[in-house]
Each structure stands twice: as structure tokens, then as C-alpha cells.
TORMI-945473 format. One record per residue: x, y, z of N, C-alpha, C, O in turn; residue in one letter; residue number from 0. Coordinates in pm, whole numbers, always signed. Example, Ala and Ser with C-alpha at 12.3 -4.5 7.8 and 13.67 -1.06 7.14 Angstrom:
# residues 2
+1319:-569:+780:+1230:-450:+780:+1320:-330:+780:+1424:-332:+846:A:0
+1285:-225:+708:+1367:-106:+714:+1290:+3:+787:+1341:+114:+804:S:1
//
This chain:
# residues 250
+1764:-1486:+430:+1618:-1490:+423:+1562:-1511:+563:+1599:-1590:+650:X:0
+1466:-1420:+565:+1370:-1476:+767:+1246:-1493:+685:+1218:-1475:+566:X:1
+1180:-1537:+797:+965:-1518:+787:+972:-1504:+950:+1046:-1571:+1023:X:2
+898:-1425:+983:+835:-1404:+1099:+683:-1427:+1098:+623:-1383:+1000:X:3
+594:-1504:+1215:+474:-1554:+1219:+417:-1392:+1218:+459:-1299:+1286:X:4
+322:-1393:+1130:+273:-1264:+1139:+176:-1268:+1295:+106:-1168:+1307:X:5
+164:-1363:+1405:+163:-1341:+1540:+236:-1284:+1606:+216:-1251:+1723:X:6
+354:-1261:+1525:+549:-1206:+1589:+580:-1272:+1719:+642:-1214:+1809:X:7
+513:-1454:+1730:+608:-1493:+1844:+689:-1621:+1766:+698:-1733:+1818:X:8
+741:-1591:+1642:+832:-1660:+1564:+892:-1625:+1497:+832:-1553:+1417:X:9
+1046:-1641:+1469:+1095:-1628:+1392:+1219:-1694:+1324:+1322:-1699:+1391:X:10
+1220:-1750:+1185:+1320:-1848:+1147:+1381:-1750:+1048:+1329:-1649:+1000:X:11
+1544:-1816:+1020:+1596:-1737:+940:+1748:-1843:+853:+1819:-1935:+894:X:12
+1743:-1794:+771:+1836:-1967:+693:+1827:-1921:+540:+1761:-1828:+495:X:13
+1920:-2020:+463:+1937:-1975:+289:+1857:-2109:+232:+1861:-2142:+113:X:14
+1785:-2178:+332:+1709:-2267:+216:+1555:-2218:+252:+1494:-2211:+359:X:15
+1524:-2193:+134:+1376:-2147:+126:+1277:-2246:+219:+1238:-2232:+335:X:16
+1257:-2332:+139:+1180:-2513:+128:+1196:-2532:+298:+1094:-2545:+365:X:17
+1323:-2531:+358:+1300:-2551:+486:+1250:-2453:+584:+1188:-2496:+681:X:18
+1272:-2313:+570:+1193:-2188:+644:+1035:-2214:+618:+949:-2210:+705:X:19
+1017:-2237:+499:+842:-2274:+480:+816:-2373:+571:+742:-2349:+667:X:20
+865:-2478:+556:+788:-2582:+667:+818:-2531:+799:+720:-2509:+869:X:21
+938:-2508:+850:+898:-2504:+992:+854:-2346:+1062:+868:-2317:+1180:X:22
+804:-2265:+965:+677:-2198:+974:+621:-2232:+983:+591:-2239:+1102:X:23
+510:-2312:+874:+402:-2410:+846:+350:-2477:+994:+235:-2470:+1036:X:24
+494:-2560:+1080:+490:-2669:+1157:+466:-2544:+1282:+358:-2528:+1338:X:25
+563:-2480:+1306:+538:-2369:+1392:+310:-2284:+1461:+237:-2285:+1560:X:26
+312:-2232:+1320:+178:-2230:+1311:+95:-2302:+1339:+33:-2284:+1444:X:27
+65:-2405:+1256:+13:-2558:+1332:-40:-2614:+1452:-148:-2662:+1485:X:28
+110:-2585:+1527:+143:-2636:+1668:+103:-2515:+1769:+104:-2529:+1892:X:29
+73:-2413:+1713:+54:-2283:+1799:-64:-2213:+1777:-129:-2180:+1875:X:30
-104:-2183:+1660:-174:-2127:+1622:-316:-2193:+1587:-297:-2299:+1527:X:31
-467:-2161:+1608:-583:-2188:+1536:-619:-2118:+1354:-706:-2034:+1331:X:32
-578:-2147:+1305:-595:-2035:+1161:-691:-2168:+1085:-686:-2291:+1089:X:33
-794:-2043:+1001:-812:-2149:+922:-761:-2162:+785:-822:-2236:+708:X:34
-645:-2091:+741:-597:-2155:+602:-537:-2258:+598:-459:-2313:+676:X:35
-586:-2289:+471:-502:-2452:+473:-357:-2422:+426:-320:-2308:+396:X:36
-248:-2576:+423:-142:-2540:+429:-57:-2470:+327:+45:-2401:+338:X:37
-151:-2520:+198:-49:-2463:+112:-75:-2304:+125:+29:-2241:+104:X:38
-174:-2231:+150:-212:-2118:+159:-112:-2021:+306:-96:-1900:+319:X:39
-75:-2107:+371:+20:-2064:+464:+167:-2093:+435:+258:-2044:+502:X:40
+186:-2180:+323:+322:-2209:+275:+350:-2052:+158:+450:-1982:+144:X:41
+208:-2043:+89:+249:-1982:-4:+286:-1779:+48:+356:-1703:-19:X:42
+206:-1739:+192:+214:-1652:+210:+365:-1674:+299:+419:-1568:+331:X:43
+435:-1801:+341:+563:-1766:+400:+681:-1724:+306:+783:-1660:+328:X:44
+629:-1786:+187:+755:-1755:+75:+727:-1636:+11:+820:-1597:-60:X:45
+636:-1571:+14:+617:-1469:+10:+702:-1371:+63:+780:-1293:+11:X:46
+661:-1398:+209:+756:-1323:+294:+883:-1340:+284:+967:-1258:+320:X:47
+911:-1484:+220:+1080:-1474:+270:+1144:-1425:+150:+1257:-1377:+159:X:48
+1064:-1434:+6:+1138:-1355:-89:+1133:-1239:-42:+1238:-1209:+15:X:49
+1066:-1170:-41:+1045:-1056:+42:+1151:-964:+97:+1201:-854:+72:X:50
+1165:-1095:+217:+1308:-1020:+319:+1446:-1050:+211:+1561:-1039:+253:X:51
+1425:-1077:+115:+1556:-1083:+37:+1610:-990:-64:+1717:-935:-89:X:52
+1452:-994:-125:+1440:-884:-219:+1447:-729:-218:+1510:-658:-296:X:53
+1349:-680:-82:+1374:-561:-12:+1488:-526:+44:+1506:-542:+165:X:54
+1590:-466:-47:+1735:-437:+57:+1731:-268:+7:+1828:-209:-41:X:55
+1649:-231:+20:+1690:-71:+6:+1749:-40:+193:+1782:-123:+277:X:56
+1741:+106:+203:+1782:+173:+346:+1683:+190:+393:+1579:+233:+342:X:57
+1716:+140:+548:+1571:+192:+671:+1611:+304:+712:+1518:+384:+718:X:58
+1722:+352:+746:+1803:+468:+827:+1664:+572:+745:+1611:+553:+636:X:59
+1635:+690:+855:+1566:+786:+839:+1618:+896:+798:+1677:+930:+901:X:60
+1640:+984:+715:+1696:+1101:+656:+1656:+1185:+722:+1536:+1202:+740:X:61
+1773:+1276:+787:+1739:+1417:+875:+1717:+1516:+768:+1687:+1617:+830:X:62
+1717:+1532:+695:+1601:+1615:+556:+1643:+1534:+456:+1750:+1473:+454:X:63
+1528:+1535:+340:+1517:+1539:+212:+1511:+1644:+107:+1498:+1610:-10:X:64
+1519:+1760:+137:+1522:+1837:+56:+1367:+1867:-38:+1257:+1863:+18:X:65
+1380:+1891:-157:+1231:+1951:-224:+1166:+1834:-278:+1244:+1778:-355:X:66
+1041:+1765:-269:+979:+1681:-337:+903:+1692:-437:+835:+1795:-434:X:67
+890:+1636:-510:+893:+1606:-706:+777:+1531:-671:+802:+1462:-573:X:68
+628:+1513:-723:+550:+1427:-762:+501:+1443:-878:+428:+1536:-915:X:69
+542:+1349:-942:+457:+1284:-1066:+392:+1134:-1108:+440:+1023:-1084:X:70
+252:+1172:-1188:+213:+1075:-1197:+305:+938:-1281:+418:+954:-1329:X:71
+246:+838:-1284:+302:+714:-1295:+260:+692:-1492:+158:+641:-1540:X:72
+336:+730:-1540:+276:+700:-1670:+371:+605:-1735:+473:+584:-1668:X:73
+363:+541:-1854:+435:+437:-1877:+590:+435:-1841:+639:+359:-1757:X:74
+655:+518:-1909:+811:+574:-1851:+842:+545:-1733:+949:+491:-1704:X:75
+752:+577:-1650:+776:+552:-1519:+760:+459:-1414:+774:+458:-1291:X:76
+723:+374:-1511:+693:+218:-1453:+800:+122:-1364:+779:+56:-1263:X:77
+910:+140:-1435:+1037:+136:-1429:+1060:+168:-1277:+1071:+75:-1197:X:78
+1069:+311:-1234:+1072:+381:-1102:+987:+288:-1001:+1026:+218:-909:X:79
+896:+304:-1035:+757:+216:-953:+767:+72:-906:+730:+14:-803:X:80
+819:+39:-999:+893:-104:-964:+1015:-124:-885:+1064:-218:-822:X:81
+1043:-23:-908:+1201:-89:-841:+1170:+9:-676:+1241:-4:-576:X:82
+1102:+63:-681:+1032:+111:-544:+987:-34:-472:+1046:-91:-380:X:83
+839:-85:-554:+796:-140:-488:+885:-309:-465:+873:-398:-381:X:84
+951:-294:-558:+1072:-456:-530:+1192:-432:-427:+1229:-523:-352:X:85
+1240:-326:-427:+1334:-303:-318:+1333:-205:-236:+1405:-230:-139:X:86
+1262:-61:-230:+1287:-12:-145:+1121:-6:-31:+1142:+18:+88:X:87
+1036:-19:-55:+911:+8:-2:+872:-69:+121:+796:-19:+204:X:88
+922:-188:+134:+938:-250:+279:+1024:-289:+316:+977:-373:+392:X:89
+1167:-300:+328:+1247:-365:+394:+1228:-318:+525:+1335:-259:+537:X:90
+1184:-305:+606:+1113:-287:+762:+971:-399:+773:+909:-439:+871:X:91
+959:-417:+675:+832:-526:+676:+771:-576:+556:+667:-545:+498:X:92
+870:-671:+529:+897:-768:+444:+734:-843:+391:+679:-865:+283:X:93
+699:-864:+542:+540:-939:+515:+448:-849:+407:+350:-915:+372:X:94
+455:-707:+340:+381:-631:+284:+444:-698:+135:+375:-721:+36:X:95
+551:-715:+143:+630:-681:+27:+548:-706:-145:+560:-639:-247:X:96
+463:-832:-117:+423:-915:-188:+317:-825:-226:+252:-883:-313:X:97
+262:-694:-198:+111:-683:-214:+64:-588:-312:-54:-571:-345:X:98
+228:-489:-383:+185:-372:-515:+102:-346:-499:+29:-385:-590:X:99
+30:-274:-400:-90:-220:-426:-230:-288:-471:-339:-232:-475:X:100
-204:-412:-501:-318:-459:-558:-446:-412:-465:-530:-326:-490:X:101
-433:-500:-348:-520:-487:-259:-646:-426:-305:-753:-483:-327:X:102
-610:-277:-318:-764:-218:-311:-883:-280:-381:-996:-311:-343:X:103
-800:-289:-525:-893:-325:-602:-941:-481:-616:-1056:-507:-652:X:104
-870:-557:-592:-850:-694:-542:-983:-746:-423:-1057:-842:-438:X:105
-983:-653:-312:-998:-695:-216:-960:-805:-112:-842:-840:-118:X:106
-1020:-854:-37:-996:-962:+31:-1014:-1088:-17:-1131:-1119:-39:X:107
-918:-1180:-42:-888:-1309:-142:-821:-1441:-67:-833:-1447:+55:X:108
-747:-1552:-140:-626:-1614:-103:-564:-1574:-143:-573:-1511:-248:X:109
-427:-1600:-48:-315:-1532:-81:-269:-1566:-213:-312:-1677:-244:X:110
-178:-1500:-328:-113:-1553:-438:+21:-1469:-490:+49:-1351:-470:X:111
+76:-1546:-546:+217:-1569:-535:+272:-1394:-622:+226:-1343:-725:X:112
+372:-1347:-540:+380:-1180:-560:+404:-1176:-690:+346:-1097:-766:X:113
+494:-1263:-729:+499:-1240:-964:+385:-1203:-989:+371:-1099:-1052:X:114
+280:-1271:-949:+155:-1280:-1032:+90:-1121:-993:+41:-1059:-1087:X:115
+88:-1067:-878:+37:-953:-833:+114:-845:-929:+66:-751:-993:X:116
+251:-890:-916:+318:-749:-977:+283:-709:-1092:+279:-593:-1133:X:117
+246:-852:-1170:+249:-851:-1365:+128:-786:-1365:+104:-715:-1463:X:118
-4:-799:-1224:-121:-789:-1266:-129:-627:-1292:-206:-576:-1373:X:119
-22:-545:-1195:-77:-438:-1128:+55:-381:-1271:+26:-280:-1336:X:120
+142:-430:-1291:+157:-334:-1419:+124:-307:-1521:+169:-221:-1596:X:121
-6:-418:-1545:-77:-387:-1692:-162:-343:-1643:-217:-280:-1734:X:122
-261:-320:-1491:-308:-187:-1463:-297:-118:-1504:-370:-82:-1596:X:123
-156:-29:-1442:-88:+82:-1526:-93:+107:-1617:-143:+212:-1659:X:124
-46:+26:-1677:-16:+55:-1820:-141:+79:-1929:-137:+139:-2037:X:125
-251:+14:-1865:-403:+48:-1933:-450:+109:-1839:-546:+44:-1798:X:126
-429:+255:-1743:-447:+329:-1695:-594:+297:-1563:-653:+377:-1490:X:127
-608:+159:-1580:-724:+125:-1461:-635:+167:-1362:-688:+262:-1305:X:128
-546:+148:-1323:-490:+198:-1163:-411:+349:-1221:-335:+380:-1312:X:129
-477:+413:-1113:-368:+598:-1131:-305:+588:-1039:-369:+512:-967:X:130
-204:+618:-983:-99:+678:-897:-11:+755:-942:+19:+759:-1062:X:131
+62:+856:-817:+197:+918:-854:+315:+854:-754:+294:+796:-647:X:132
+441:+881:-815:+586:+901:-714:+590:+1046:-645:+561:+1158:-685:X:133
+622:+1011:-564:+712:+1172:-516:+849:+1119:-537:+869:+1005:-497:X:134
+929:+1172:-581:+1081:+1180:-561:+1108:+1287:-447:+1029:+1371:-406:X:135
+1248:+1262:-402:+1334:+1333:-365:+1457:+1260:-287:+1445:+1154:-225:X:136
+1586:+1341:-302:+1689:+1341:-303:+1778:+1228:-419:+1881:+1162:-407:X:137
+1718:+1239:-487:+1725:+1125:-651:+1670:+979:-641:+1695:+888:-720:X:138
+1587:+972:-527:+1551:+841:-520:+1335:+868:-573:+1282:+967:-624:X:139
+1275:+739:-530:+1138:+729:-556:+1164:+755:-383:+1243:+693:-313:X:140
+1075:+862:-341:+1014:+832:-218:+897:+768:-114:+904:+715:-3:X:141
+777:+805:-214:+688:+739:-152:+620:+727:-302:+673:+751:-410:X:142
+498:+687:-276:+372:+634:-367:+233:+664:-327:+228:+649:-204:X:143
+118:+698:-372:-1:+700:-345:-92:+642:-492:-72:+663:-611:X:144
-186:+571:-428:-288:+535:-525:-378:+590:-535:-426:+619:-426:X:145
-446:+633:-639:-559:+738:-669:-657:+714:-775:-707:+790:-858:X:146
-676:+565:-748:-770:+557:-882:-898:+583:-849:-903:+647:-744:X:147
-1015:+556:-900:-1094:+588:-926:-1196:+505:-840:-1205:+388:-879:X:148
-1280:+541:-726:-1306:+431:-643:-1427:+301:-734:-1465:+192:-689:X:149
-1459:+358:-856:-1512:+248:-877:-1455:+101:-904:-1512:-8:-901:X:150
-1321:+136:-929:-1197:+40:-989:-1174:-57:-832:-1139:-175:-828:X:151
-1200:+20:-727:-1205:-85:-617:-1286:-181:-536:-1371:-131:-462:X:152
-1273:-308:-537:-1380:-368:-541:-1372:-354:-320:-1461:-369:-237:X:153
-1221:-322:-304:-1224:-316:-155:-1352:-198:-66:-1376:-189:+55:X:154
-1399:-139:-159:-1479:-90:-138:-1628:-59:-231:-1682:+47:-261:X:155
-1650:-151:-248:-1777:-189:-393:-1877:-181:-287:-1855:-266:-200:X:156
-2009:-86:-259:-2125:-89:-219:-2067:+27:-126:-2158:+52:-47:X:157
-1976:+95:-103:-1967:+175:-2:-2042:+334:-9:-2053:+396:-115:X:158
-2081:+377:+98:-2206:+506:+91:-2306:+476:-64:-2268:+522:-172:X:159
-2446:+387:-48:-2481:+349:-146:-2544:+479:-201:-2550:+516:-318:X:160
-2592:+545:-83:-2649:+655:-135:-2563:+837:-179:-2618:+947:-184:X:161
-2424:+801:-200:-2367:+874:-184:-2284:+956:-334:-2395:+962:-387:X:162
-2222:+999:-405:-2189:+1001:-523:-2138:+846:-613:-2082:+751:-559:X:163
-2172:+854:-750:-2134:+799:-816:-1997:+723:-788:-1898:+796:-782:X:164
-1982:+620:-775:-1798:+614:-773:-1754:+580:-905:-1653:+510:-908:X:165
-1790:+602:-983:-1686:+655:-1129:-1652:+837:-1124:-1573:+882:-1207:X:166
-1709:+921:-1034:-1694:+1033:-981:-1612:+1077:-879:-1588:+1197:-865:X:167
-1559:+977:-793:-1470:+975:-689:-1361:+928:-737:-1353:+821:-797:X:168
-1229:+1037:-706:-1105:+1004:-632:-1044:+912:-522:-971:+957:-433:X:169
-1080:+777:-533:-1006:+722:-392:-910:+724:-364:-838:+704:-462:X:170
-828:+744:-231:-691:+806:-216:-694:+636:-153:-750:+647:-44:X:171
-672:+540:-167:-667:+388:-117:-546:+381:+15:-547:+363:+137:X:172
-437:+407:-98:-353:+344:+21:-219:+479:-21:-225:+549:-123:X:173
-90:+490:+102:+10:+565:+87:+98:+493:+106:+70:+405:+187:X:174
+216:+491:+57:+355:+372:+76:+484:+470:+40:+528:+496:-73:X:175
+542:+526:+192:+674:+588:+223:+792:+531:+260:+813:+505:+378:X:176
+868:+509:+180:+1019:+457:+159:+1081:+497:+338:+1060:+606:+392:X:177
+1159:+377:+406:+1145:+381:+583:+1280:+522:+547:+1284:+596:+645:X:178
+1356:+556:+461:+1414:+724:+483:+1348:+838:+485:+1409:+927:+545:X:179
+1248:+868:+441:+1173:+950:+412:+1059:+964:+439:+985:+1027:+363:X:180
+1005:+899:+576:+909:+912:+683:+898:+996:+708:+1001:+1064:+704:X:181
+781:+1059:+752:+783:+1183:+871:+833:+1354:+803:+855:+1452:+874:X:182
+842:+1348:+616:+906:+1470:+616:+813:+1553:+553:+835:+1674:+556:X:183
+688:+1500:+484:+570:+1557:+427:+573:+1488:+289:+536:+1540:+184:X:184
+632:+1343:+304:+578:+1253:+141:+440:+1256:+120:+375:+1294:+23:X:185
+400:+1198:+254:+243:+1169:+182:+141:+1333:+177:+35:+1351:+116:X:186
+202:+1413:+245:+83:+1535:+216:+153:+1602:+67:+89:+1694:+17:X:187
+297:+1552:-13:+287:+1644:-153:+198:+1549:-178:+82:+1592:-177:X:188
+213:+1409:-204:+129:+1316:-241:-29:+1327:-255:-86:+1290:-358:X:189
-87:+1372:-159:-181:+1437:-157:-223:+1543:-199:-340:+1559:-233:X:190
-131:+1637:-202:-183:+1759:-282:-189:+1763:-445:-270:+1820:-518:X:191
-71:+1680:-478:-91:+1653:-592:-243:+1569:-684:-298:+1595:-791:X:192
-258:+1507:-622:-446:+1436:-593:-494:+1539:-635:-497:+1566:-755:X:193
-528:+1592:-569:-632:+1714:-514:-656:+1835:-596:-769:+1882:-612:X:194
-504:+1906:-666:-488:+1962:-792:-510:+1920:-927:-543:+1994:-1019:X:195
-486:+1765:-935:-508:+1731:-1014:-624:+1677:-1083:-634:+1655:-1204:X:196
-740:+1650:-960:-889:+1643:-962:-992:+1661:-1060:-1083:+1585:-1093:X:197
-944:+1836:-1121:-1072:+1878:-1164:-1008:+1819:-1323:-1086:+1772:-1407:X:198
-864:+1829:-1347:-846:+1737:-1500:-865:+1644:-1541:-883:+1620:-1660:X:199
-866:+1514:-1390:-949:+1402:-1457:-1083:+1375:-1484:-1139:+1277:-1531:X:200
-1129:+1501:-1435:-1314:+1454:-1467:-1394:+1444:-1296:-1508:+1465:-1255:X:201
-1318:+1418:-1260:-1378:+1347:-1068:-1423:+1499:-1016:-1384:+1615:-1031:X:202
-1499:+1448:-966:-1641:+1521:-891:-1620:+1530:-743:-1664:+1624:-676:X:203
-1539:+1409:-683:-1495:+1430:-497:-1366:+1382:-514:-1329:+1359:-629:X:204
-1299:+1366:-433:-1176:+1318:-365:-1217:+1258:-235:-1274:+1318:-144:X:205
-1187:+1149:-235:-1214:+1073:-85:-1121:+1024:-26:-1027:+988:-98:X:206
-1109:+1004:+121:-1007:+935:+171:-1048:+817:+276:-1159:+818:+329:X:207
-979:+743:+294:-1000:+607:+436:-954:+598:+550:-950:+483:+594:X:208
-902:+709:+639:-785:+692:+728:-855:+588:+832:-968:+617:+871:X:209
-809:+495:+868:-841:+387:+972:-909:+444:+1107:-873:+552:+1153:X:210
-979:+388:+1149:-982:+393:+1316:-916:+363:+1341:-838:+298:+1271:X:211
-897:+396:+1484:-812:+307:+1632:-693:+301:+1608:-630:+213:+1668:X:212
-602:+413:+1492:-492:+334:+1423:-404:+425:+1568:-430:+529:+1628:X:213
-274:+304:+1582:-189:+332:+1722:-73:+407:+1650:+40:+411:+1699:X:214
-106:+470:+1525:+1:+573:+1481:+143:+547:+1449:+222:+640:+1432:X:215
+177:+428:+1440:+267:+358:+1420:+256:+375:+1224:+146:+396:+1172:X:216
+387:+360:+1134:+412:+374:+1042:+309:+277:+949:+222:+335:+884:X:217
+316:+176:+943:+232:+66:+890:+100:+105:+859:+33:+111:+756:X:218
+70:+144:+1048:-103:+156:+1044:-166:+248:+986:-288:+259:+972:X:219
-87:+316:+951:-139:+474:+869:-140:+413:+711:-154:+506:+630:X:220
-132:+318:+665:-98:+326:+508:-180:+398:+456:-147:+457:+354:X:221
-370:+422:+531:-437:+490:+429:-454:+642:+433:-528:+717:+369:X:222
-339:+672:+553:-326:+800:+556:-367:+833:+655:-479:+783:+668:X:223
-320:+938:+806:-393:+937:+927:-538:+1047:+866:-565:+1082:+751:X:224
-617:+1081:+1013:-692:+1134:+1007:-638:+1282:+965:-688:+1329:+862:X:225
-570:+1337:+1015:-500:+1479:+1064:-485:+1519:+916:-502:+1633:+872:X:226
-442:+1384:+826:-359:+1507:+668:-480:+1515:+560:-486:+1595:+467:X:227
-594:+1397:+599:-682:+1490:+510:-766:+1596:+582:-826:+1661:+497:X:228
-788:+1631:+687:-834:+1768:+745:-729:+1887:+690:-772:+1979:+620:X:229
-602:+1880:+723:-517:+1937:+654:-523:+2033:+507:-476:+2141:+472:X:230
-631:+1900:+432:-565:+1939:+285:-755:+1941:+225:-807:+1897:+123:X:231
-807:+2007:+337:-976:+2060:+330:-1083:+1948:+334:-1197:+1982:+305:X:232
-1062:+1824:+363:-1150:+1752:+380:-1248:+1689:+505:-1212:+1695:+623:X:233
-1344:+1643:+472:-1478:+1669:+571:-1507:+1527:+600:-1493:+1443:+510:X:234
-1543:+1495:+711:-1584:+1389:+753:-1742:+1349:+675:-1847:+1408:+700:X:235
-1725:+1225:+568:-1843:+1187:+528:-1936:+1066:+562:-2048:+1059:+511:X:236
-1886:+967:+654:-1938:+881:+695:-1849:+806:+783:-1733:+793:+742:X:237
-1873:+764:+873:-1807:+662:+953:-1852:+487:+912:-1953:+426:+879:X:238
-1734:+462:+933:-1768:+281:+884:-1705:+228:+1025:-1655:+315:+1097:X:239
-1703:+103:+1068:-1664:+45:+1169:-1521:+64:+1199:-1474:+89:+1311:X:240
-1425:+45:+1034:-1265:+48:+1062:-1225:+166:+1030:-1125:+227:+1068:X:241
-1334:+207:+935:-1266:+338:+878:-1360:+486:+877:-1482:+472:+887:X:242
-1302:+628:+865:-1388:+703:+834:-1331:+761:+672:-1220:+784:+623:X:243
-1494:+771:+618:-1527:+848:+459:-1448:+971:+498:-1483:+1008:+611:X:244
-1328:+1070:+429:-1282:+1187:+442:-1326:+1194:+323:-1312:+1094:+253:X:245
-1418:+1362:+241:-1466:+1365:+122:-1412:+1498:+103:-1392:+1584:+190:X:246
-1401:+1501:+33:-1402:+1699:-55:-1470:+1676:-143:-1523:+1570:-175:X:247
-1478:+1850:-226:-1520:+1838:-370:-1429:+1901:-467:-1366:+2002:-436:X:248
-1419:+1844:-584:-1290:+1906:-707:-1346:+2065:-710:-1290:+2149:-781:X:249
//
């Protein structure tokens, strides 16, 4: 088990939980100005350190994958989705591990303990408030995209007030590529699959979030760079401070 200070000028590593938490905790403290209190910094270290335990899929990068498979996430496939997001989806960065996707719809909160996120985000599923697909390939889950419905996200509740309905929008939220299968075109089937699939759910746009300022690094892209929704016909609809609106229409 490790935790690294998400400052990255720490790092402890050991098989007793209870003691990596505190001298994180003490670490932070002594170094850091934050304002969460402690248990809120205890609870996001164990987070992390289940995390680095739990995530043991492969980082090694695959010199091809061969043909990619996306399908949506329907009950059957819950199964897949999980064992994506429990072992293979971060072992390169353990600190995510805890977060299933909730996020979008969640928004910005205290931290809480990853059981509770996971149970939340599979009865999502399973009562179809959250959409996503897998891509497969080479017999594994490769990546993931979320595609629900932007009203379902509260990470973005009031956004373009004057702009379509968001029970009418596609939000493409976030993308999550397994560290083998980087770089080979997961997230653009991922995307296309979206995009085809549009006019059957009823949705009126497809939108996307790709970050500003992002330094192009794997992480910083989760909501997808700028480049793949131009790619896959979409138009710049608004700029926000972190992010820009990418829109189409079904």
C-alpha cells in the first residue's frame, strides 16, 4: 500500500493502513495550509491507499489493440464496469481510484468513503440515471465514457442558462482509458458511439467539456482534449473559465 500527498512532495508506503493515514495526516499538517479538517484528510488517504492496492491491473502500453467493441453499459454489463473501475482504470493513479464516475453528477462535496460511491453509481446504472458505454478490445474493458444526460449533472447545473434544455443534451462528462490502451483511438470509438447513438435516445445536442490550459498529459484530458471533439463535427459553444462548451446537433 503507498499514499502520495496529492502536493507529490510525499510519499509513504507500508502494510498497516492506520499508520500510512496518520503520518500523511502529520505530514500535511506540518507542510501544508489546507483547509480540511482531519478526518476529511484521513478519509481521502485511505482512499488512496485502498486504491494503490486494489488497482493491480497493467500500465505497460500495448503496441496495438486490434478492433474496438463499444457497448453500452446495461445491466449484464455491470459486472465488466466494475471490475474496470476496481482494478484496471487507475493503477498509474491510485488517488482517482475512489471516484466511479460519480463526480459529474455529484459535483464538488467532502470527500466519502469509495464503497459508498461505487454502490451509489451502480444503482445509477442500474435505474438508467447514469448512461455510459465500454469499449472493449483485445478481451479486456478498455476504456469508459459517460454520457448521461446533462441534466443528471449537478457539476454543471446552471450552465449556458440561455442555451438548450439540458434534459436535451448529451453530456460527454468525463473519458477513463485503461494505462494499455492509451493513445490508440479508445476515446474517439467512445465517442462516436455517443454521437450515433443520439438521435435514439431522444437528445437534441451532444456536448462536450475539454479543459483549458490542459498540459496534455493523460489525466488532464479525462474530459476529452479539444482536437477529438472537432474531429467528430463539433463547434465551439461557449467558453467558461476552465472549460470550453463543444456542441453539435443529433
Amino acid at each position: 500500500m503507498w499514499i502520495e500527498c496529492f502536493k507529490g512532495d510525499e510519499r509513504v508506503e507500508g502494510s498497516d493502513a492506520d499508520a500510512l493515514v496518520e503520518r500523511m495526516l502529520a505530514h500535511i499538517r506540518s507542510t501544508h495550509d489546507v483547509s480540511y479538517d482531519d478526518d476529511e484528510i484521513r478519509l481521502w488517504a485511505r482512499n488512496f491507499g485502498d486504491a494503490s492496492e486494489r488497482e493491480d491491473g497493467p500500465v505497460e502500453r500495448l503496441a496495438s489493440i486490434g478492433e474496438i467493441d463499444v457497448q453500452p453499459v446495461t445491466e449484464e454489463r455491470i459486472d465488466d464496469w466494475l471490475r474496470f473501475f476496481d482494478r484496471d482504470a487507475f493503477p498509474d493513479n491510485p488517488d482517482w481510484g475512489s471516484c466511479y464516475c460519480l463526480h459529474p453528477h455529484e459535483g464538488d462535496g467532502p470527500e466519502r468513503p469509495w464503497r459508498d460511491l461505487r454502490a451509489d453509481m451502480i444503482e445509477r446504472l442500474r435505474a438508467g440515471a447514469t448512461v455510459g458505454y465500454l469499449a472493449y478490445a483485445a478481451g479486456r474493458v478498455a476504456g469508459w465514457v459517460n454520457a448521461s444526460l446533462r441534466s443528471t449533472y449537478r457539476k454543471y447545473d446552471g450552465l449556458d442558462p440561455d442555451g438548450p434544455d439540458p434534459a436535451s443534451v448529451v453530456g460527454v462528462s468525463c473519458f477513463v482509458v485503461a494505462p494499455p490502451f492509451r493513445r490508440h483511438g479508445v476515446s474517439s470509438a467512445l465517442l462516436g458511439r455517443v454521437v450515433a447513438d443520439g438521435a435514439d435516445r431522444g437528445a437534441r445536442f451532444i456536448e462536450g467539456y475539454p479543459r483549458a490550459g490542459s498540459d496534455g498529459g493523460d489525466a488532464a484530458e479525462f474530459c476529452g482534449p479539444r482536437s477529438l471533439f472537432d474531429a467528430h463535427g463539433f463547434d465551439p459553444a461557449r467558453n467558461e473559465e476552465r472549460f470550453t462548451v463543444m456542441r453539435r446537433t443529433v
